[in-house]
C-alpha positions in Angstrom: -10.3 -232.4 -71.1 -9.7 -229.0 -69.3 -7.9 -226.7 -70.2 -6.0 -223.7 -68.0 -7.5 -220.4 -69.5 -4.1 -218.1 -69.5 -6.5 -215.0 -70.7 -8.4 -214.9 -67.6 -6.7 -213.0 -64.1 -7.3 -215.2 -61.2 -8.5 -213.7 -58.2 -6.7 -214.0 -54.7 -7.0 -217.1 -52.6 -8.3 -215.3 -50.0 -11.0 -212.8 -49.5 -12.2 -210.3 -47.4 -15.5 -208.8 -46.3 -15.1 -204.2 -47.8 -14.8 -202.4 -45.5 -17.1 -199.3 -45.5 -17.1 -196.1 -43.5 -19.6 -196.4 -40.4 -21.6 -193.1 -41.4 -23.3 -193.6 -38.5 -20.5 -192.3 -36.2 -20.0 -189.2 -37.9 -24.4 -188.4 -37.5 -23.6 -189.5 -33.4 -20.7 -187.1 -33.1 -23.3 -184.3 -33.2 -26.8 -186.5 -32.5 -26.0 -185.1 -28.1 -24.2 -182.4 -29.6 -25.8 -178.5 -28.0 -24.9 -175.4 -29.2 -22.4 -173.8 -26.8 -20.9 -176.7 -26.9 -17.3 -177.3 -28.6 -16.5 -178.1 -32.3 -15.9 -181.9 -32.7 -12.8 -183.3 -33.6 -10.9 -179.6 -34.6 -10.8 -176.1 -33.3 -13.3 -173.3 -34.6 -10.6 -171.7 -36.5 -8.9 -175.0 -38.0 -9.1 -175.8 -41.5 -9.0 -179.8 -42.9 -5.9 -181.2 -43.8 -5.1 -180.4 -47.5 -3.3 -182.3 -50.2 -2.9 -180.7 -53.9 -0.9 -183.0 -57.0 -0.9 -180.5 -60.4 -0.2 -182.3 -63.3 -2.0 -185.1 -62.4 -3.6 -185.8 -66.1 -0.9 -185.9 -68.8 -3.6 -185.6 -71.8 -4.4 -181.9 -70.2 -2.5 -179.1 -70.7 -2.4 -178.4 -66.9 -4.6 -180.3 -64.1 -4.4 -180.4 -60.7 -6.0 -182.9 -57.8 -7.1 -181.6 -54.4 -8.1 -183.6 -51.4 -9.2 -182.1 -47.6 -11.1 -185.4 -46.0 -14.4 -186.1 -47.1 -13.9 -183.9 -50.5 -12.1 -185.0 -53.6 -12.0 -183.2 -56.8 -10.1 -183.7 -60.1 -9.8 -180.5 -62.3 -8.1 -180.9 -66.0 -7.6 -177.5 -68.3 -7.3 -177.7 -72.1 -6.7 -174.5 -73.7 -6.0 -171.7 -75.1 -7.1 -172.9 -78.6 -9.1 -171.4 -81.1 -12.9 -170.5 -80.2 -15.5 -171.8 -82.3 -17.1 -168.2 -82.3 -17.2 -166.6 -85.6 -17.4 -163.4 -83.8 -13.7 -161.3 -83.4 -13.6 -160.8 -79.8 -10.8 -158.6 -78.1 -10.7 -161.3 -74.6 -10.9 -165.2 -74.3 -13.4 -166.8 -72.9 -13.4 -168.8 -69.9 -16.0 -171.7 -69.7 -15.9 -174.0 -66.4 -17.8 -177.2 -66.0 -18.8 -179.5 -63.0 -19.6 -182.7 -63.1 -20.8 -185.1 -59.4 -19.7 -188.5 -60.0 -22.3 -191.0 -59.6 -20.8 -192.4 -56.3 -19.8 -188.9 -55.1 -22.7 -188.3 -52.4 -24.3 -190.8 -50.0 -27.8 -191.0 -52.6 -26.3 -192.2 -55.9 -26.4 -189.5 -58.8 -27.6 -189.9 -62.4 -24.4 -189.4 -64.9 -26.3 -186.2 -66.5 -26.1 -182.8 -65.6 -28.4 -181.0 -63.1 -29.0 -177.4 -61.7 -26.7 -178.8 -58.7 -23.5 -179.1 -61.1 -24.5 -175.8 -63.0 -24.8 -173.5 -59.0 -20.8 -175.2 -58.3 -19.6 -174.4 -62.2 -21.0 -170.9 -61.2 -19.4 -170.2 -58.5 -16.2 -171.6 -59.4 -16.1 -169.5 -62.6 -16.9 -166.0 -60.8 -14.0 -167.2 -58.0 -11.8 -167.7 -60.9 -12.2 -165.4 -63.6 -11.2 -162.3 -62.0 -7.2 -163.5 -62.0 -7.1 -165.1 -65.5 -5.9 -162.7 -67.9 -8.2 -163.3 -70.7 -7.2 -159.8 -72.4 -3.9 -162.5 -73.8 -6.0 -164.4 -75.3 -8.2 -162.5 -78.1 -10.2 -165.5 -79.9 -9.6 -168.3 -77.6 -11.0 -170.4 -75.1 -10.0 -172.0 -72.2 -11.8 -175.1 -70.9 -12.1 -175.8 -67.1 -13.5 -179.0 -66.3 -13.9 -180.4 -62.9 -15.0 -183.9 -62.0 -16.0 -184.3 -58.0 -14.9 -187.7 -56.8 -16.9 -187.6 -52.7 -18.6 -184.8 -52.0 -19.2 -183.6 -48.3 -21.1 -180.5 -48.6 -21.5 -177.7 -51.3 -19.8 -175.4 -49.7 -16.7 -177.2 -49.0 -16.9 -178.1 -53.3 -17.2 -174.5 -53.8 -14.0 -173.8 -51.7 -11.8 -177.1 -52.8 -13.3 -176.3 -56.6 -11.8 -173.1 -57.0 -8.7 -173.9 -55.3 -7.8 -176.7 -57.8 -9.6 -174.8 -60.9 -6.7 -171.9 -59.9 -3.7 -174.9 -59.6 -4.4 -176.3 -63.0 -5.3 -173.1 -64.7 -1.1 -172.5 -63.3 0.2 -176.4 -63.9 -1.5 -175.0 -67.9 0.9 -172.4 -68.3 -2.7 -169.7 -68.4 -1.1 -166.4 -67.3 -2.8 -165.0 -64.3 -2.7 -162.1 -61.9 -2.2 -164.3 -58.9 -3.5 -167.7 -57.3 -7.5 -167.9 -56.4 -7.4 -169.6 -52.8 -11.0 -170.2 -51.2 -11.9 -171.2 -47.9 -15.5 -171.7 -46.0 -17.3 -170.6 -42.9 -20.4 -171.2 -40.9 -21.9 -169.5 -37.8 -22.4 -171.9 -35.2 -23.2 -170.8 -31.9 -21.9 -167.4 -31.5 -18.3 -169.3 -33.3 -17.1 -169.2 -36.5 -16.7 -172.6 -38.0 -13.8 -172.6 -40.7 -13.9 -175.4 -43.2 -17.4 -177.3 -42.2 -18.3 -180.5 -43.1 -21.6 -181.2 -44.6 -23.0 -182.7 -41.1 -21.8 -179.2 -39.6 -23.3 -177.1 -41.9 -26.6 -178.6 -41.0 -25.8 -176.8 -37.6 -25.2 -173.8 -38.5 -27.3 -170.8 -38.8 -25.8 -169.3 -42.1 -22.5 -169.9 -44.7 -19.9 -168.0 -46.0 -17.2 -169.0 -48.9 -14.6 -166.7 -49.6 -12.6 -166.3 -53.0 -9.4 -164.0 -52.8 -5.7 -163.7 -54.5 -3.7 -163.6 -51.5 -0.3 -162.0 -53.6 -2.2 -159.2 -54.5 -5.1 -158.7 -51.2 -7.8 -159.1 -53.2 -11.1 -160.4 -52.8 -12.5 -162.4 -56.2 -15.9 -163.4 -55.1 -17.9 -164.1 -52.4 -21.0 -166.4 -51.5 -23.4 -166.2 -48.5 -26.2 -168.4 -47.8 -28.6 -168.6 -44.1 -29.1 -166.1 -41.7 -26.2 -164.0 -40.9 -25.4 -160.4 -40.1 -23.1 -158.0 -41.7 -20.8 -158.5 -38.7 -20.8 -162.2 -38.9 -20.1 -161.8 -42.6 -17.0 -159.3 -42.2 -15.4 -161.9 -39.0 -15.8 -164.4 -41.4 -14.3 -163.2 -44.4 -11.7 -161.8 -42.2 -11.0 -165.4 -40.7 -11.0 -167.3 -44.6 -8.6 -164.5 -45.7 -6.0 -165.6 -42.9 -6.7 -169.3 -43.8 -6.4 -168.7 -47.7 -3.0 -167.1 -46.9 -1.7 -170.3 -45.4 -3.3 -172.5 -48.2 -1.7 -170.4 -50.6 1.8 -170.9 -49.2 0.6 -175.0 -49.5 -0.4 -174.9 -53.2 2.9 -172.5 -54.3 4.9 -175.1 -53.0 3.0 -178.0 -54.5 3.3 -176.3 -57.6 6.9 -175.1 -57.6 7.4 -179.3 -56.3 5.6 -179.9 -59.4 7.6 -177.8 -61.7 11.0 -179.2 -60.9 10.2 -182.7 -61.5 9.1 -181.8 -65.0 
């Protein structure tokens, strides 16, 4: 006799083939493509669109989710609480960690951590600590930990990373000099490039990602990798500094949107 198992979820009568992103299109967009040429899809000087959600992760004492395309990151902060150090120390410490998720990039990633995850955490700590005022917090530790969801280049994690490390370290309640916003450049050509994907990285001649505090006018770190000349490197920090303005007007708001609800 057969019986109807009620502890098992039936699937839906119909199905449906997934449907996956032809990655193929985005290679062709540039396959023809010659320098000189125009940028595909955006200006030179556009950014992606962004979307930030703090408080994202109730069990966190502040977290934050950012999104521009292609990149998608999750950052959760516990702290302050006690550090394990035996040592008095007059400031906190600020520890950062990075972790690709396996289906993040197009070549599946092992769930352990490489030298890849340690460059990003690196980065994203010098970007940050500048504006957290650790001086507070004498024998404590905050804990930054950030989880990359799809990855579409390093220096777009780099930019997005700090971004949402800087919105949680707020959603926490860590007092700070100002918001860290960061932005990313490449030479292309004889244009600057704002916000490159991975596939137009690969074009470009050098890389630039700018950290700054745009409240206060201040630059918190900066990273530089390919061939590029002092000149290039001042019109590009010059161009992420305007950009970071306008994504610091987007993140204020998403966190004063944030605050109101709660």
């Amino acid at each position: 006799m057969a019986t109807f198992d009620r502890r098992r979820i039936n699937g839906p009568e119909d199905s449906y083939p997934p449907v996956f992103d032809d990655e193929l299109d985005a290679v062709d967009a540039y396959a023809l493509w010659k320098i000189g040429e125009p940028r595909q899809g955006r200006a030179a000087g556009d950014v992606r669109p962004i979307f930030v959600k703090p408080g994202l992760i109730n069990q966190a004492n502040g977290s934050a989710y950012v999104e521009t395309e292609k990149t998608k990151l999750v950052c959760a902060v516990y702290g302050p609480r006690q550090s394990k150090n035996t040592v008095y120390s007059d400031r906190g410490r600020l520890n950062v960690e990075v972790k690709f998720a396996p289906f993040s990039c197009a070549k599946r990633r092992a769930p352990i951590r490489d030298a890849e995850d340690r460059s990003v955490a690196v980065q994203i700590h010098q970007a940050i600590l500048p504006s957290v005022r650790l001086e507070l917090l004498p024998k404590s530790t905050v804990d930054v930990f950030i989880t990359i969801i799809e990855n579409d280049g390093l220096e777009s994690c780099y930019a997005s990373g700090a971004v949402a490390a800087s919105a949680a370290l707020a959603d926490a309640g860590i007092e700070m000099l100002g918001l860290v916003m960061s932005c990313s450049s490449s030479i292309v050509g004889k244009e600057i490039w704002l916000d490159p994907t991975d596939r137009e990285v690969g074009l470009a001649k050098g890389s630039l990602v700018l950290a700054c505090m745009p409240a206060l006018g201040s630059v918190t770190s900066v990273w530089q990798s390919g061939d590029m000349t002092p000149v290039e490197a001042m019109e590009c920090m010059e161009a992420c500094q305007e950009r970071c303005t306008d994504i610091h007007a987007l993140v204020s708001e998403a966190l004063l949107a944030n605050a109101r609800l709660s």
